[in-house]
C-alpha positions as CSV (number, residue, x, y, z in Angstrom):
1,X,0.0,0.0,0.0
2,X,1.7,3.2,-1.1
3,X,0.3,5.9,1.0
4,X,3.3,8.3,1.9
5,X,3.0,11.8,-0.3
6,X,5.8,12.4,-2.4
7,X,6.7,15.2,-0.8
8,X,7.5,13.7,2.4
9,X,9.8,11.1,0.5
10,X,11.4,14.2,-1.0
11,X,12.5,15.2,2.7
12,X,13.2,12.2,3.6
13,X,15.4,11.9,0.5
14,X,17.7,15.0,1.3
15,X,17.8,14.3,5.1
16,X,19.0,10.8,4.9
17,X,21.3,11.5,1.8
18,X,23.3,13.9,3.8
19,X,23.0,11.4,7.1
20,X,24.4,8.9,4.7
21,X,27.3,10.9,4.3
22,X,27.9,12.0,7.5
23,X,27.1,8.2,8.9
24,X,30.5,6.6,8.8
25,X,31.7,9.6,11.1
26,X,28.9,9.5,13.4
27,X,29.6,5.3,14.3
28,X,32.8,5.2,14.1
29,X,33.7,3.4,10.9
30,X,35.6,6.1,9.0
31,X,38.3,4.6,8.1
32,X,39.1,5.0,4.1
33,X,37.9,1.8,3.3
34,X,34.5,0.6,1.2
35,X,32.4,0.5,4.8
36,X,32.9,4.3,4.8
37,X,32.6,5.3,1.1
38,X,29.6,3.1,0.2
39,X,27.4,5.1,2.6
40,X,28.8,8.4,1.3
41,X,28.4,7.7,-2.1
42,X,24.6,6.5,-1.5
43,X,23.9,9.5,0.2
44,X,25.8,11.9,-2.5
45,X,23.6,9.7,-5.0
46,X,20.3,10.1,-3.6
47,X,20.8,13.7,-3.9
48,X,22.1,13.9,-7.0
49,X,19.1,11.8,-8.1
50,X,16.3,13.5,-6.1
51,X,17.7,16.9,-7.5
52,X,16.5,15.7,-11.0
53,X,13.3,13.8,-9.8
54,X,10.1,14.7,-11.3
55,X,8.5,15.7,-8.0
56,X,7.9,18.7,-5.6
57,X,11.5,19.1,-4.4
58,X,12.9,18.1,-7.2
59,X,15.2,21.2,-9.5
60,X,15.3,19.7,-12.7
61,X,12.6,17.2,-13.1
62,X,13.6,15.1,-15.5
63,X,13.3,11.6,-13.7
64,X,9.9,10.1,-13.5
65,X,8.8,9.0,-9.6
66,X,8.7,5.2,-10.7
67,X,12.1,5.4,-11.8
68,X,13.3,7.5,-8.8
69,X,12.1,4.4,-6.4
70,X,13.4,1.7,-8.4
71,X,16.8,3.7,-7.6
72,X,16.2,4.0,-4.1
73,X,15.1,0.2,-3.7
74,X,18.3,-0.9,-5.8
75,X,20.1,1.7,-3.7
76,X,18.8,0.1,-0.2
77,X,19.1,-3.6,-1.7
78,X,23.2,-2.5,-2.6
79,X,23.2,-1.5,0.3
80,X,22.5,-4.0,2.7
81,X,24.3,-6.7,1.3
82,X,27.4,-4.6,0.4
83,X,29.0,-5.5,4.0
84,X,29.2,-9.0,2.8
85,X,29.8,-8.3,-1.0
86,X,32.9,-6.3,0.1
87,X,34.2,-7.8,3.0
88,X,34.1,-5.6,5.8
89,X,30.8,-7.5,8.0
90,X,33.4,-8.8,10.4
91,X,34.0,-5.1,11.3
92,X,30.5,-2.8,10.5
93,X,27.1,-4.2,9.1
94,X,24.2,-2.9,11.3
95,X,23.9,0.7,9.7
96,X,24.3,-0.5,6.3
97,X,21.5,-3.5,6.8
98,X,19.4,-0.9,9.5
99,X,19.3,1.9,6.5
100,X,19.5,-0.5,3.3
101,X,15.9,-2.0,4.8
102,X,14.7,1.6,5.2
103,X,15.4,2.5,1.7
104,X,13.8,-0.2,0.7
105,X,10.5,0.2,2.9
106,X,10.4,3.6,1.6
107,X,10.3,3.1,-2.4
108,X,7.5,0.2,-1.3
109,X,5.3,2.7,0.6
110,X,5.5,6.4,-1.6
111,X,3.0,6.9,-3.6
112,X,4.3,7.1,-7.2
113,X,3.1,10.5,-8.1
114,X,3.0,14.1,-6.9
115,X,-0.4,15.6,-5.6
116,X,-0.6,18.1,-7.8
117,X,-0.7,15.1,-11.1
118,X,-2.8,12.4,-9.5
């Protein structure tokens, strides 16, 4: 059931891009290696990509909604395995699973276009 306005996901998109980025530093796994810079480069993503979404914060519009939260759910999925895919789950997987799942959850429950089209 996707009941969560687009414009709420488009908060949510810029608040937890930039906690993405600031993530590794906040729990202590900034060390240089692939646990620190997958986050980062999620987050950096997600606002790249929400900057160009066709929805009420987006700047650019060009990306349709639909294709905005297949991103965000191949975003989440990437990023909840990526502890395992690149080695470092003996040292830091909880954030990456913890916001991976929340990604996901979130492209499953927005509705897939603005108020002002539906």
């Amino acid at each position: 059931m996707r009941f969560l306005p687009t414009r709420v996901h488009g908060i949510i998109d810029y608040v937890v891009g930039v906690f993405l980025i600031f993530v590794p530093y906040l729990f202590g796994f900034a060390d240089g290696t692939a646990a620190q810079w997958i986050p980062m480069l999620l987050g950096a993503s997600a606002i790249l990509y929400s900057l160009l979404t066709r929805y009420e914060l987006g700047l650019f519009r060009l990306i349709p909604m639909p294709a905005h939260l297949g991103l965000d759910a191949l975003s989440g999925l990437f990023f909840i395995i990526s502890p395992w895919l690149f080695g470092f789950a003996d040292r830091v997987f909880w954030p990456h699973v913890i916001l991976g799942l929340f990604e996901v959850v979130a492209s499953l429950v927005t509705r897939t276009a603005p108020e002002r089209t539906r």
